[in-house]
C-alpha positions as CSV (number, residue, x, y, z in Angstrom):
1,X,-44.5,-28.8,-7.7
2,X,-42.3,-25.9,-7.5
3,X,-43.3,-22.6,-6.7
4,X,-42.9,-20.1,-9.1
5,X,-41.2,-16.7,-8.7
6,X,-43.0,-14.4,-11.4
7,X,-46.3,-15.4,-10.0
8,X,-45.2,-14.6,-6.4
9,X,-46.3,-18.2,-5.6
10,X,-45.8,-18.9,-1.1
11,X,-48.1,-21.5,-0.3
12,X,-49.6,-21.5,2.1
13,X,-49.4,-25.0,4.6
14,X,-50.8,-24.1,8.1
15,X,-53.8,-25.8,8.2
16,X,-55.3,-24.0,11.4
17,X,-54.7,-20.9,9.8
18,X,-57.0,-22.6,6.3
19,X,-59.8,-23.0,8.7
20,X,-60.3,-19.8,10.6
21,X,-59.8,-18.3,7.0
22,X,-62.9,-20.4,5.8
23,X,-65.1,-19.9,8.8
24,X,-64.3,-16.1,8.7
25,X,-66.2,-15.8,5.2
26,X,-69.5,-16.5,6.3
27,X,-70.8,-16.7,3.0
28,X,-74.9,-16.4,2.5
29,X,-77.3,-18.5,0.3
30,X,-77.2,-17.9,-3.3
31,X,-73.7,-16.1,-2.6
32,X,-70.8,-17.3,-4.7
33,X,-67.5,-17.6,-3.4
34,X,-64.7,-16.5,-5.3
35,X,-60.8,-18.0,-4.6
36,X,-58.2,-15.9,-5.5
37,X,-54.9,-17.6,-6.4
38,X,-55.6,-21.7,-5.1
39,X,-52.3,-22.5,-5.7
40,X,-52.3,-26.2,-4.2
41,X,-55.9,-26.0,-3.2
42,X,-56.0,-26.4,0.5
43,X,-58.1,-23.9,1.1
44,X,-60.0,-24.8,-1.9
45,X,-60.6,-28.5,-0.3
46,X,-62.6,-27.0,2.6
47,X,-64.3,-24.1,0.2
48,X,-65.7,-27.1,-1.3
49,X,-68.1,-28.4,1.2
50,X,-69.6,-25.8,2.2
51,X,-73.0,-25.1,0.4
52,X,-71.9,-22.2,-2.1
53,X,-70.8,-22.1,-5.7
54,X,-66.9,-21.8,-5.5
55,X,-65.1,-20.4,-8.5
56,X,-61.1,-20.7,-8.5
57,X,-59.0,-18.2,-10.4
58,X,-55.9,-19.5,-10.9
59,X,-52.8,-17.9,-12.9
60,X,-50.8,-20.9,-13.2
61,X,-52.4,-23.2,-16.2
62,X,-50.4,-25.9,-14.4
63,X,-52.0,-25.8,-10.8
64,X,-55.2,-24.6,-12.6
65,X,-55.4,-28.1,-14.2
66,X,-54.1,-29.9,-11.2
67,X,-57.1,-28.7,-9.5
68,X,-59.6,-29.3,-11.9
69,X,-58.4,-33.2,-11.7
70,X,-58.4,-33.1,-8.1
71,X,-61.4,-31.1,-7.2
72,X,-64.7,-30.3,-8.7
73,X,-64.9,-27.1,-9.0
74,X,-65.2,-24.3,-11.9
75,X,-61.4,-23.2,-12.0
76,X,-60.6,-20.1,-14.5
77,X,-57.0,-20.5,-15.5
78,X,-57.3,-16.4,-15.9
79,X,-55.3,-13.4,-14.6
80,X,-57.4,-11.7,-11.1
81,X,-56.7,-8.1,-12.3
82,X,-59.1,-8.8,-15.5
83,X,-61.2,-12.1,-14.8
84,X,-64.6,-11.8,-14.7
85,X,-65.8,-11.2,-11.7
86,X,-69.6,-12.7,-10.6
87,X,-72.3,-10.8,-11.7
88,X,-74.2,-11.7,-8.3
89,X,-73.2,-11.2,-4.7
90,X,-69.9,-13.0,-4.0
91,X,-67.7,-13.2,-1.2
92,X,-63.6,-13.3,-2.0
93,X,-60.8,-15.1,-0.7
94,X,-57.7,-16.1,-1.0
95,X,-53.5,-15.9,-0.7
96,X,-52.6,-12.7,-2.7
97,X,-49.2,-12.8,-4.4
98,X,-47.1,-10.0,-2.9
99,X,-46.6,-8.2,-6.1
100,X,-50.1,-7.7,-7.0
101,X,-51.6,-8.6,-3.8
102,X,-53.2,-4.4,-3.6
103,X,-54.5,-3.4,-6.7
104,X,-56.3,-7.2,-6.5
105,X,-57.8,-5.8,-3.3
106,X,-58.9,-2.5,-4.7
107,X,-60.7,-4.0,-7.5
108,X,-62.8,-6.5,-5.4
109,X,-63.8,-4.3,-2.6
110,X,-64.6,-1.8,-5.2
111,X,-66.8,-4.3,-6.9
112,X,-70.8,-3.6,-6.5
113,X,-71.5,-7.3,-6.0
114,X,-69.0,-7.9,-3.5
115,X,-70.2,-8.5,0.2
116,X,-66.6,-9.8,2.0
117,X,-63.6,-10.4,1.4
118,X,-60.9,-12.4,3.5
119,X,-57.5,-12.3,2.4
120,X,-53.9,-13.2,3.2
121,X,-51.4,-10.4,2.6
122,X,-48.0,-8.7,3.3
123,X,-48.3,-7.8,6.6
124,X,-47.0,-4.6,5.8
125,X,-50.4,-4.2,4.1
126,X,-52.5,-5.4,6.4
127,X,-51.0,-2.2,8.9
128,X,-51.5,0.4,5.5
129,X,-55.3,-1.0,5.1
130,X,-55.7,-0.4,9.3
131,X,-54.0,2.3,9.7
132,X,-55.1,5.3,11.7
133,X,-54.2,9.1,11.0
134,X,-50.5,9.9,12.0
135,X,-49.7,6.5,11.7
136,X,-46.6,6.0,9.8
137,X,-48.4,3.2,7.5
138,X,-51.3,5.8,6.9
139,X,-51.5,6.4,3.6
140,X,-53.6,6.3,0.1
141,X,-54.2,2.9,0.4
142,X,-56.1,3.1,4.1
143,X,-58.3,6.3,2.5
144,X,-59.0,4.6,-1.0
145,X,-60.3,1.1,1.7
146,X,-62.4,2.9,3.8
147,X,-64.1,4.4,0.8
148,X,-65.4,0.8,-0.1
149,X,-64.7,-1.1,2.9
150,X,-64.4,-1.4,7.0
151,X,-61.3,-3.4,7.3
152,X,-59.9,-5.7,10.5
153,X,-57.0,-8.1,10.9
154,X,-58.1,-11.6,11.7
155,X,-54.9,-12.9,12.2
156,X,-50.8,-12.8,11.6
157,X,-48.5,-15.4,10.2
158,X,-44.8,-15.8,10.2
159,X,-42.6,-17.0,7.1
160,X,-42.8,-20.4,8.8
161,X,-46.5,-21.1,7.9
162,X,-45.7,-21.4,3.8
163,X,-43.5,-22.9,1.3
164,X,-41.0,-21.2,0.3
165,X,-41.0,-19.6,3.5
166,X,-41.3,-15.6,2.6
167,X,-38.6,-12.9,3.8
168,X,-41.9,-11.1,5.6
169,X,-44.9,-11.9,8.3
170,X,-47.9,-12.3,6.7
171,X,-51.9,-11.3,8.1
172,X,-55.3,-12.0,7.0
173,X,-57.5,-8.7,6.4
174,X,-61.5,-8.9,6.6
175,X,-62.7,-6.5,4.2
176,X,-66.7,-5.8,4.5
177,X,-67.9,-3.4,2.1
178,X,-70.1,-0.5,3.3
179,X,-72.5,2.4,1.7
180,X,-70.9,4.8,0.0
181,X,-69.5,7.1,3.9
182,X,-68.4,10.2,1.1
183,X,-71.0,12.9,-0.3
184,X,-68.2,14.1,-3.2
185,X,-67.5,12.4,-6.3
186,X,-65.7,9.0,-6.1
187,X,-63.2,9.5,-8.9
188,X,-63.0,13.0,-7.8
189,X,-62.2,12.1,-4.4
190,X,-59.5,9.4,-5.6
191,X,-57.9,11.5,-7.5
192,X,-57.6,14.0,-4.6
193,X,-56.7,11.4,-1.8
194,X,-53.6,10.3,-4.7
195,X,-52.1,13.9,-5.4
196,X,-52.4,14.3,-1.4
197,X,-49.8,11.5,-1.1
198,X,-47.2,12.4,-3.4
199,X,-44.7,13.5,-0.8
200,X,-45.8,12.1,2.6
201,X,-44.4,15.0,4.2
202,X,-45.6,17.9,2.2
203,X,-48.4,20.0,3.3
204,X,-51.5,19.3,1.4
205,X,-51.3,22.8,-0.2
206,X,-47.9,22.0,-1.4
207,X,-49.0,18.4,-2.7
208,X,-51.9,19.7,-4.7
209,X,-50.1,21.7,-7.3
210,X,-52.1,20.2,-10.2
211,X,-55.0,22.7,-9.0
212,X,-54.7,26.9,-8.7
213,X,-52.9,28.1,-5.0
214,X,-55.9,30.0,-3.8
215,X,-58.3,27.6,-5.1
216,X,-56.8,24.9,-3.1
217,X,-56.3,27.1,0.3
218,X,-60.0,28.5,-0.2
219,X,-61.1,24.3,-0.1
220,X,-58.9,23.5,3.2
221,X,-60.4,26.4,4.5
222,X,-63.9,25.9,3.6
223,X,-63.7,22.5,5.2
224,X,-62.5,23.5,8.3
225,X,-59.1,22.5,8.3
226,X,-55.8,24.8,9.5
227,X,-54.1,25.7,5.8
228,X,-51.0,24.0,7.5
229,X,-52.8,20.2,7.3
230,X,-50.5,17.2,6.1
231,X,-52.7,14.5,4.6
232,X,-51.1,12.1,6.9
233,X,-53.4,13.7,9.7
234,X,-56.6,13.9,7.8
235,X,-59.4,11.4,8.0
236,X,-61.3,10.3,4.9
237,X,-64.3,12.8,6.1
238,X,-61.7,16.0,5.7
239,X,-60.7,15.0,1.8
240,X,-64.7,14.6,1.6
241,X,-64.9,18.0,2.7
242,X,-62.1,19.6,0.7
243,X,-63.2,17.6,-2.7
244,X,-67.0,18.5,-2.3
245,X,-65.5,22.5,-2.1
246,X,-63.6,22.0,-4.9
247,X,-66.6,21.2,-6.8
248,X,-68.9,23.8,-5.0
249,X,-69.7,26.9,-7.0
250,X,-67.7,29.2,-4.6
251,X,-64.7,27.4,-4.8
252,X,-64.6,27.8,-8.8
């Protein structure tokens, strides 16, 4: 059938790269797996035999049905950003639409039950989500992963490997969620690592003008950091530190 633009639909058609996808998610007894955008199903073909409860979430209500006639397997015609997700450990994968391919991401690894998650992105992405401080790709995105996750490349693909061949390389990112590596509050935290980014090259003083001047240097300070500090240089254990003092009695 033919792809469809406003679901971001590249399917993908290298069959080496299905398998290394599959044996990367290593899912455990009584762990569900949850597919992500089937598409055509060929991942879904070799989800299938292994031993796991495989549930499909498909978009499209025409490849949804498609799949249900070819395959047996529970397939949720349903949007990914407000499906259900398993109420019991689960391991994700899939081929994420470019358009919505991140805010998918955050919500899965951000999910209590979730225990992996393998997944085909933008390669642009994939460097954001591995980024290192300083890095140009270094952003909110690598800060709000490493909350929830650890996250590695498995592998790269070029335009070649789907149909329609995309206008950018591709890369599959392992995503295994963690305990919580922050003392602060979470939605605190967010909130701080998000007004950090607003202009990349700002210092972080500058950035956080939602909050009092002195307040904010007192916090950098507190934490150890020079008042000069970027948020492109700081690691996710500085914001910790900043976001705890901003919540700390002497920093009120």
């Amino acid at each position: 059938m033919r792809p469809k633009k406003k679901w971001g639909q590249n399917f993908l058609r290298n069959r080496a790269a299905v398998e290394r996808i599959v044996a990367a998610i290593e899912a455990q007894p009584g762990e569900a797996i949850v597919e992500i955008g089937p598409g055509e199903g060929v991942l879904t073909e070799k989800l299938v035999e292994l031993p796991n409860e495989v549930i499909a979430i498909e978009i499209d209500p025409e490849l949804a049905a498609r799949l249900r006639a070819r395959l047996s397997v529970d397939v949720r015609n349903e949007d990914a950003l407000e499906a259900l997700l398993p109420d019991k450990p689960f391991r994700a994968v899939g081929n994420l639409p470019y358009n919505v391919g991140t805010p998918i991401l955050r919500r899965v690894i951000a999910d209590p039950n979730c225990r992996r998650a393998v997944f085909m992105l933008q390669k642009e992405v994939a460097q954001r989500l591995t980024a290192k401080p300083g890095d140009e790709q270094y952003g909110y995105l690598t800060l709000y992963a490493a909350m929830f996750a650890s996250a590695h490349v498995l592998m790269t693909l070029g335009p070649k490997s789907f149909h329609p061949a995309p206008k950018v390389d591709s890369a599959v990112v392992v995503l295994d969620p963690r305990p919580p590596v922050y003392s602060s509050d979470r939605d605190a935290l967010i909130d701080l690592i998000s007004a950090s980014f607003r202009m990349r090259r700002k210092k972080l003083v500058n950035n956080l003008n939602g909050w009092p001047r002195e307040h904010v240097l007192r916090a950098i300070r507190e934490a150890g950091l020079d008042e000069r500090v970027r948020a492109e240089q700081m690691t996710l254990e500085d914001f910790d530190r900043v976001a705890a003092h901003f919540s700390a009695p002497t920093a009120g």
